[in-house]
VOGU-3710 file (C-alpha; in Angstrom, 3 decimals, decimal comma):
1> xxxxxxxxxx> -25,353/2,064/-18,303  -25,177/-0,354/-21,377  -22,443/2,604/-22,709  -20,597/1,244/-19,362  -21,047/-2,517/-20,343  -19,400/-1,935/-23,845  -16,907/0,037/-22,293  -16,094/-2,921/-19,179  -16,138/-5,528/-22,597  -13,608/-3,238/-24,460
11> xxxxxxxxxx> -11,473/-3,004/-21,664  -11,052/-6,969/-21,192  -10,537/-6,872/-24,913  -7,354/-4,841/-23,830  -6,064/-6,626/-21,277  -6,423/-9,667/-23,568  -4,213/-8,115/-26,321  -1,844/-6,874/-23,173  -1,491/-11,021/-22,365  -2,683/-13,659/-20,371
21> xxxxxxxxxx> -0,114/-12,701/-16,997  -2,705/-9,147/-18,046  -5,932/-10,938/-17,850  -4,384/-13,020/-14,572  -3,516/-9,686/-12,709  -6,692/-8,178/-13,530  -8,440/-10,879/-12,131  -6,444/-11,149/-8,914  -6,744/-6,453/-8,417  -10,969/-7,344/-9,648
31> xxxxxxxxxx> -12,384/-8,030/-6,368  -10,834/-4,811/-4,487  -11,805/-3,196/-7,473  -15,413/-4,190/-7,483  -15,426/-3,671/-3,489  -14,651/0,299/-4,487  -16,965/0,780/-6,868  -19,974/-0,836/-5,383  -19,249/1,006/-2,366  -19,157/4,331/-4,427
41> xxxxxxxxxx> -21,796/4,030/-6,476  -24,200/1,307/-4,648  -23,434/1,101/-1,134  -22,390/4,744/0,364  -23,190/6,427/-3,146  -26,747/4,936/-2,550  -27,042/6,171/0,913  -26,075/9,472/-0,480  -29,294/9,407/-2,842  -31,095/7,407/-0,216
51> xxxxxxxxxx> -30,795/10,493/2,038  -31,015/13,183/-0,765  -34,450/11,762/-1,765  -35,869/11,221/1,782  -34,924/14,741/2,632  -36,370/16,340/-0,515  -39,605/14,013/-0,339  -39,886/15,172/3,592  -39,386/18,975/2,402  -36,384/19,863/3,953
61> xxxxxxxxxx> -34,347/21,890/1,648  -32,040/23,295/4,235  -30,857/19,353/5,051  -30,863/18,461/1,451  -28,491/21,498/1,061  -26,358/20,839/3,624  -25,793/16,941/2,643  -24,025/17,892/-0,447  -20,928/19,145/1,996  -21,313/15,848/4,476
71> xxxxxxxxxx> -21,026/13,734/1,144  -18,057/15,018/-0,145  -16,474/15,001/3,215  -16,936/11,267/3,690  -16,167/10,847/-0,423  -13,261/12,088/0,670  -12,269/10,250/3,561  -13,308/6,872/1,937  -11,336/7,480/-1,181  -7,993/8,208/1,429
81> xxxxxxxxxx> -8,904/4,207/3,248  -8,797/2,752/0,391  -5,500/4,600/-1,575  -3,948/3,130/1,567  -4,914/0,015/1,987  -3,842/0,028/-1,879  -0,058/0,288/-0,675  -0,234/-1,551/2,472  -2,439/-4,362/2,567  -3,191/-4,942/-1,258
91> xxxxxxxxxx> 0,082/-6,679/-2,027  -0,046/-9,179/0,280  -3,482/-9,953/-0,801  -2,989/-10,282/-4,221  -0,194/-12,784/-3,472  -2,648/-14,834/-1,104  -4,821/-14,829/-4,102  -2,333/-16,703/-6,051  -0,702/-14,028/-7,231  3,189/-14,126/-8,549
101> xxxxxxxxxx> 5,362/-12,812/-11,327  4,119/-11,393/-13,979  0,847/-12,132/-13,380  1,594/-10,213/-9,642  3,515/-7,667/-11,110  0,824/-6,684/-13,664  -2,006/-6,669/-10,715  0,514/-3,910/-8,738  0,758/-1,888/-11,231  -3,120/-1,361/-11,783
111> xxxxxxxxxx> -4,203/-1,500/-8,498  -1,417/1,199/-7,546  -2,780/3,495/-9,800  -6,125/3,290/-9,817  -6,700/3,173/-6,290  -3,724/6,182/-5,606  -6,374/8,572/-7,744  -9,721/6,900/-6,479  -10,306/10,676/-4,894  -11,658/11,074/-8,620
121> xxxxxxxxxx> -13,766/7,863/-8,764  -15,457/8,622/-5,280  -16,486/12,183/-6,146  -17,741/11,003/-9,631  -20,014/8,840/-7,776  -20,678/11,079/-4,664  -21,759/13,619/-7,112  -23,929/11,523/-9,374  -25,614/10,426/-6,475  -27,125/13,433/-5,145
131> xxxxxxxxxx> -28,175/14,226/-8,500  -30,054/11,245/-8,525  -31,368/11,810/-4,926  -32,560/14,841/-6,166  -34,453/13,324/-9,154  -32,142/14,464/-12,039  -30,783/11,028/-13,519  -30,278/12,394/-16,673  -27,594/14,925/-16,120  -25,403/12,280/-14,446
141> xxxxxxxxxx> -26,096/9,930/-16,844  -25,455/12,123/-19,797  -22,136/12,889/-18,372  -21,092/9,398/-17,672  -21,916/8,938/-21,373  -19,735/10,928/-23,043  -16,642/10,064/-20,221  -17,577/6,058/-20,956  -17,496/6,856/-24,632  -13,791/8,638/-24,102
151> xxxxxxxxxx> -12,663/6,142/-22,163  -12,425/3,255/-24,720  -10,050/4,986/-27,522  -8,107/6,520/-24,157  -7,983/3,456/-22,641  -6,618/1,569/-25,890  -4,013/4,112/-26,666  -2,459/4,494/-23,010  -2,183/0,750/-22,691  -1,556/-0,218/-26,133
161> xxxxxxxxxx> 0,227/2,824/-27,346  0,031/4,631/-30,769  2,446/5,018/-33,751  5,861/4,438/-32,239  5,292/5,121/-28,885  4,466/1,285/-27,171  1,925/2,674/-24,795  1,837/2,153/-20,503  0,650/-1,417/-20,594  -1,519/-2,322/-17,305
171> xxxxxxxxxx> -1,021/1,441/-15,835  -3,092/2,876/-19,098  -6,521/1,776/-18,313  -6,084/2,983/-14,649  -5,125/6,079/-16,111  -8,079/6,240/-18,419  -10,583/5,762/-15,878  -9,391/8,226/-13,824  -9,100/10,653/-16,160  -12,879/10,272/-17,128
181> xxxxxxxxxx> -14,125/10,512/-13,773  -12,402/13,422/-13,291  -14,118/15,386/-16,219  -17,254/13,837/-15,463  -16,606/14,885/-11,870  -16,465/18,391/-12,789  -19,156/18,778/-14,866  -21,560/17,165/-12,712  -19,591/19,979/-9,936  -20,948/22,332/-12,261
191> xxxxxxxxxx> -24,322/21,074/-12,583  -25,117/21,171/-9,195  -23,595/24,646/-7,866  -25,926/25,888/-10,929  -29,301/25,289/-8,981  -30,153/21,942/-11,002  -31,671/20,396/-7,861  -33,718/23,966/-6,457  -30,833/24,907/-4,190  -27,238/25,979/-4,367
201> xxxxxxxxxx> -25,238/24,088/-2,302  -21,855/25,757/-0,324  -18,785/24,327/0,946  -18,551/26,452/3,644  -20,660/28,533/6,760  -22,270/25,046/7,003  -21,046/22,769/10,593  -20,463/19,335/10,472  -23,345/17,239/12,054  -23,697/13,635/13,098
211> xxxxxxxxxx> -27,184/13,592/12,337  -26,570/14,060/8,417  -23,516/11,616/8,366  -25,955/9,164/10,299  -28,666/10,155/7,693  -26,379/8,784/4,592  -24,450/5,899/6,755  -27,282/4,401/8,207  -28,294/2,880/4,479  -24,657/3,654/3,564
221> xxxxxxxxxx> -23,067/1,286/5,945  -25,038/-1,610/5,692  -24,873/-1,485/2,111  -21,313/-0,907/1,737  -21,260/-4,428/4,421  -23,402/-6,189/1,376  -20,706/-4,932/-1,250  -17,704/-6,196/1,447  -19,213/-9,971/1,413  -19,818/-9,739/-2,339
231> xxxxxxxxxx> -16,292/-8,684/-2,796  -14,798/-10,713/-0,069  -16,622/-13,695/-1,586  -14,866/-12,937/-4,707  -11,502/-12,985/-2,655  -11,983/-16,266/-1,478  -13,165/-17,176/-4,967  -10,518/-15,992/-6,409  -7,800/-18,046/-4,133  -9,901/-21,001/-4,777
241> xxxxxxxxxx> -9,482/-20,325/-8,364  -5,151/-19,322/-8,188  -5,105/-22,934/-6,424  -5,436/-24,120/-10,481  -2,766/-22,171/-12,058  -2,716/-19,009/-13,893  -4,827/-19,685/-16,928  -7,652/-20,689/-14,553  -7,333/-17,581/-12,991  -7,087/-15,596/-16,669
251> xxxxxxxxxx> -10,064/-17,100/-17,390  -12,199/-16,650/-14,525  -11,057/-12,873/-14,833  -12,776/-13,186/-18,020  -15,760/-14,833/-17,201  -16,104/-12,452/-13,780  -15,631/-9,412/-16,028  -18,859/-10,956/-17,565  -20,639/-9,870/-14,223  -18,794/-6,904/-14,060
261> xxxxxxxxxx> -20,553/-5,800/-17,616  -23,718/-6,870/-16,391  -23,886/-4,564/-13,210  -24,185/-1,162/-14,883  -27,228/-2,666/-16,174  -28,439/-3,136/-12,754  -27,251/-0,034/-11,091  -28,853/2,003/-14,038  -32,449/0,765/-13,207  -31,884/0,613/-9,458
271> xxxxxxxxxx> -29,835/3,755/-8,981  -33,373/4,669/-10,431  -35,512/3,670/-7,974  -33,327/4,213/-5,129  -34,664/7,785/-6,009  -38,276/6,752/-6,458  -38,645/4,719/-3,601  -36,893/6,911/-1,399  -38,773/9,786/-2,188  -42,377/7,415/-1,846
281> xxxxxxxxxx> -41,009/6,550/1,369  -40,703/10,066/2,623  -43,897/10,351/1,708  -45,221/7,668/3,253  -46,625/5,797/0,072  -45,305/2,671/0,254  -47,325/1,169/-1,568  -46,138/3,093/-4,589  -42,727/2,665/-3,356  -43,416/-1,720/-3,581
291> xxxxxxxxxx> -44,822/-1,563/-7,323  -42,003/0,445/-8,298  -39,378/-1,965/-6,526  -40,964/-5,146/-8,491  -41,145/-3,608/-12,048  -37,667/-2,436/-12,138  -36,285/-5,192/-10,568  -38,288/-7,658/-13,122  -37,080/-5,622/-15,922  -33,305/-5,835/-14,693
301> xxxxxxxxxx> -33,287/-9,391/-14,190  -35,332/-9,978/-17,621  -32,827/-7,548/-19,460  -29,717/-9,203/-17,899  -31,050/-12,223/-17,824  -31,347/-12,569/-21,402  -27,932/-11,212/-21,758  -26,568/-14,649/-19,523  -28,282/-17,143/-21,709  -27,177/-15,878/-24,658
311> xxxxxxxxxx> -23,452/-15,983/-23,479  -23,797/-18,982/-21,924  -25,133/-20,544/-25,101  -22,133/-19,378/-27,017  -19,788/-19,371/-24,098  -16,178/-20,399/-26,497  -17,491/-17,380/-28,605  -17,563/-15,309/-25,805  -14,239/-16,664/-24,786  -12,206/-15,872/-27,938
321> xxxxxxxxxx> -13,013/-12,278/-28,160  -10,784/-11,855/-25,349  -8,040/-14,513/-25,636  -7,222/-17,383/-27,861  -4,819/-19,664/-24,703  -6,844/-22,853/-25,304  -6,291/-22,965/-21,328  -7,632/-19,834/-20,364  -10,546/-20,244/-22,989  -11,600/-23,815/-21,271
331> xxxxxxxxxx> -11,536/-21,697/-18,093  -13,848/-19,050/-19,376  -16,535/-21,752/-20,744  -16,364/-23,600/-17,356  -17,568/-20,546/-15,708  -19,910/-19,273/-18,342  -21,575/-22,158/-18,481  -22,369/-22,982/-15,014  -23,275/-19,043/-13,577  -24,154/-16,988/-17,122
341> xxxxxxxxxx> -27,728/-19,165/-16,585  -28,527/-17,496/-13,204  -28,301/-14,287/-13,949  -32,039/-13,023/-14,284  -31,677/-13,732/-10,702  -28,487/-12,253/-9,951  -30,652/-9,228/-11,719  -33,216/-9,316/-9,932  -31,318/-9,389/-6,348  -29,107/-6,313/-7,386
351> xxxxxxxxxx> -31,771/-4,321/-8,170  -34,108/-4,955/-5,541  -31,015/-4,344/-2,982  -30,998/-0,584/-4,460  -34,490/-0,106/-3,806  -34,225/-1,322/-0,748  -31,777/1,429/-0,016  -34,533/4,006/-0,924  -36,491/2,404/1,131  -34,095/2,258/4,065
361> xxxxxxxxxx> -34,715/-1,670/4,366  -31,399/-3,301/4,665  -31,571/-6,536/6,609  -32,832/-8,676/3,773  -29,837/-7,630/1,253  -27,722/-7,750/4,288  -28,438/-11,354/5,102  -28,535/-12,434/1,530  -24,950/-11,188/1,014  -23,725/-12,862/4,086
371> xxxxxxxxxx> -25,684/-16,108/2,970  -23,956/-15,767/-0,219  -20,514/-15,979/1,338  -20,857/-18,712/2,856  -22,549/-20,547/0,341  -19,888/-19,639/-2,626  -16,612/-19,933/-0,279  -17,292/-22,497/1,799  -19,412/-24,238/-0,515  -16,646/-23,885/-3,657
381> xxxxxxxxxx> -13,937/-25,130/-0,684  -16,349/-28,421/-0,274  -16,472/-28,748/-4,000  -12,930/-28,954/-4,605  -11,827/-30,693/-1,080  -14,147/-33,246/-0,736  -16,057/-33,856/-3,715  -12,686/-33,707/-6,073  -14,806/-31,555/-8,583  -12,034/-29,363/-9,422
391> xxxxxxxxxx> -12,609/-25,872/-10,995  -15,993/-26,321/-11,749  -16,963/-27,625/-8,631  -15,885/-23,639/-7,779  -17,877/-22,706/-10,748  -20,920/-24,285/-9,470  -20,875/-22,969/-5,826  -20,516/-19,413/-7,385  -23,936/-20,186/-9,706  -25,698/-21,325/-5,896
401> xxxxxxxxxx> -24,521/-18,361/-3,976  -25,947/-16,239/-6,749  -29,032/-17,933/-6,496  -29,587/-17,862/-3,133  -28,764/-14,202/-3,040  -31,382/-13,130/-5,157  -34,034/-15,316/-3,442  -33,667/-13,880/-0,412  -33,667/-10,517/-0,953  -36,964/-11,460/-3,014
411> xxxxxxxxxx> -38,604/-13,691/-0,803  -39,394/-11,413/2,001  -40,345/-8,619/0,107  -43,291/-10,882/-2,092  -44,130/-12,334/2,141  -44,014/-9,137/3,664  -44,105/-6,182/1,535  -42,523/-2,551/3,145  -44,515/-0,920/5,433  -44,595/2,076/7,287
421> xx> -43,106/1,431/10,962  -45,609/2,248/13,297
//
């Protein structure tokens, strides 16, 4: 997971050598982006290790078998929504965003790409999930190593090019990633049809039921809701942001990649315990399942917490290793400054939110990312409107909302700890 943080900072160092209209159209493709991936590996990836870990703690090997097929079957179908809402709706989004010329241009050709291969992205995920479930987090993560590790130089050379060849500009990094999930797709494939989990799983002589769709959805779908509000909070965000030209948007890309970096670190520890307290909760030792929920999420937050002060302490340091537009590095510090400080919390929320998947408790991270959307839109709308605080006023609503979404997926959990339901 920190391999995927360098490898999130290298790539911003790339689009800032591809431009600023680069770091603009990244920015404007980053919260459909982010609404993919959280839903792969967080929100319906975690309800596919939610559900492997229940039915392995419960003894069912025959269900745990048979959810490998269901997952790649709704992988599947996911990855098809969102390739088309790529080429339909994306577009018109990205120009509500702000979006236009080269700064629009750049964001279509990224978002066309990545999203036309995200078949590759969702099985990467699918598959690393019910490893997980299973209680193997180290072949995943081994795999995902050496694929984050490729994807730098790749990633570089496709956009950048090599020798006299001038590279693929905003298409290479698309390219890149894809291409790594695909190898790590297949060799977690591998894994898994070899018995790593205690069963061999088979694609076929096993029917489609509801129950075992229901089994992964039922987490699935209301975390994949908390990853829509996060992302659709970033939408709004982001128009908010376009209202101030495209430097401000540039540099928020920058300073949102920030977050971006930081949520491998989260998704490391709680893709974790999604597997421990899933498999305490098919146990029925919930207890256990609490005290392993608090010390991961305390380590997260303290771990990326750290990481926020010390940006935000040297936020035009931060800033230059990406760009050197005086414009888009004010931008950057504005944001830095005011949300960097937060982000033990931000830490903290995230990975209690994956536990909570284990423990198939969704309402508080439900209601906290709903909270949060109102608080960062509506509340960086107020800034701006009515209190003529300009693009830190949006700055400051984001550092709230983050705020506020950690404390109440925190609160309730000290007040009323998980308990069996009677």
């Amino acid at each position: 997971m920190i391999v995927q943080t360098l490898v999130a900072m290298a790539e911003t160092f790339i689009f800032g050598r591809l431009g600023t209209d680069a770091l603009a159209g990244f920015a404007l493709v980053f919260p459909l982006m982010m609404m993919m991936t959280m839903m792969a590996a967080g929100g319906m990836g975690g309800g596919v290790a939610a559900a492997m870990a229940r039915t392995l703690g419960a003894g069912r090997t025959g269900d745990a078998r048979a959810l490998v097929l269901h997952a790649l079957v709704l992988g599947a179908a996911l990855a098809l929504l969102f390739t088309l809402l790529s080429w339909t709706a994306a577009p018109s989004l990205y120009r509500m965003l702000g979006g236009e010329g080269a700064a629009l241009a750049n964001a279509l050709t990224y978002s066309h790409v990545l999203f036309t291969g995200s078949l590759f992205i969702w099985a990467n995920f699918f598959l690393s999930a019910l490893l997980r479930g299973g209680g193997d987090a180290a072949t995943p993560g081994r795999y995902m190593l050496i694929s984050s590790i490729a994807q730098v130089p790749l990633s570089y050379v496709l956009a950048l090019g090599i020798g006299g060849w001038p590279g693929m500009g905003m298409a290479g990094p698309a390219i890149s990633s894809l291409l790594t999930s695909a190898v790590s797709a297949l060799l977690q494939a591998r894994a898994l049809w070899r018995g790593k989990l205690g069963f061999v799983p088979a694609l076929s002589g096993i029917p489609l039921q509801g129950r075992l769709f229901w089994e992964i959805l039922r987490v699935g779908l209301i975390a994949s809701f908390s990853a829509f509000t996060a992302n659709l909070t970033a939408m709004l965000v982001t128009g908010l942001v376009g209202r101030f030209g495209i430097a401000a948007l540039a540099g928020y890309g920058i300073g949102v990649r920030l977050e971006f970096m930081l949520v491998p670190l989260a998704f490391g520890i709680g893709s974790g315990l999604t597997t421990i307290v899933g498999v305490a909760a098919g146990a029925n030792d919930w207890r256990r399942a609490v005290r392993a929920a608090w010390i991961g999420s305390l380590v997260a937050g303290l771990g990326i917490g750290a990481f926020g002060w010390i940006v935000a302490l040297l936020p035009e340091g931060w800033a230059r290793l990406f760009t050197n537009d005086p414009d888009v590095v004010a931008a950057t510090v504005a944001y830095v400054t005011r949300v960097a400080p937060f982000y033990f919390v931000f830490g903290i929320g995230m990975t209690l939110s994956f536990a909570s998947q284990g423990a198939g408790r969704m309402k508080a991270p439900f209601a906290a990312g709903v909270t949060r959307l109102f608080v960062a839109s509506l509340g960086g709308w107020f800034a701006v409107e009515h209190l003529d605080w300009g693009l830190p006023g949006v700055f400051t609503a984001i550092a709230v909302g983050i705020v506020t979404f950690g404390t109440l997926i925190a609160g309730p959990l000290l007040v009323h700890p998980w308990r069996g339901r009677a």
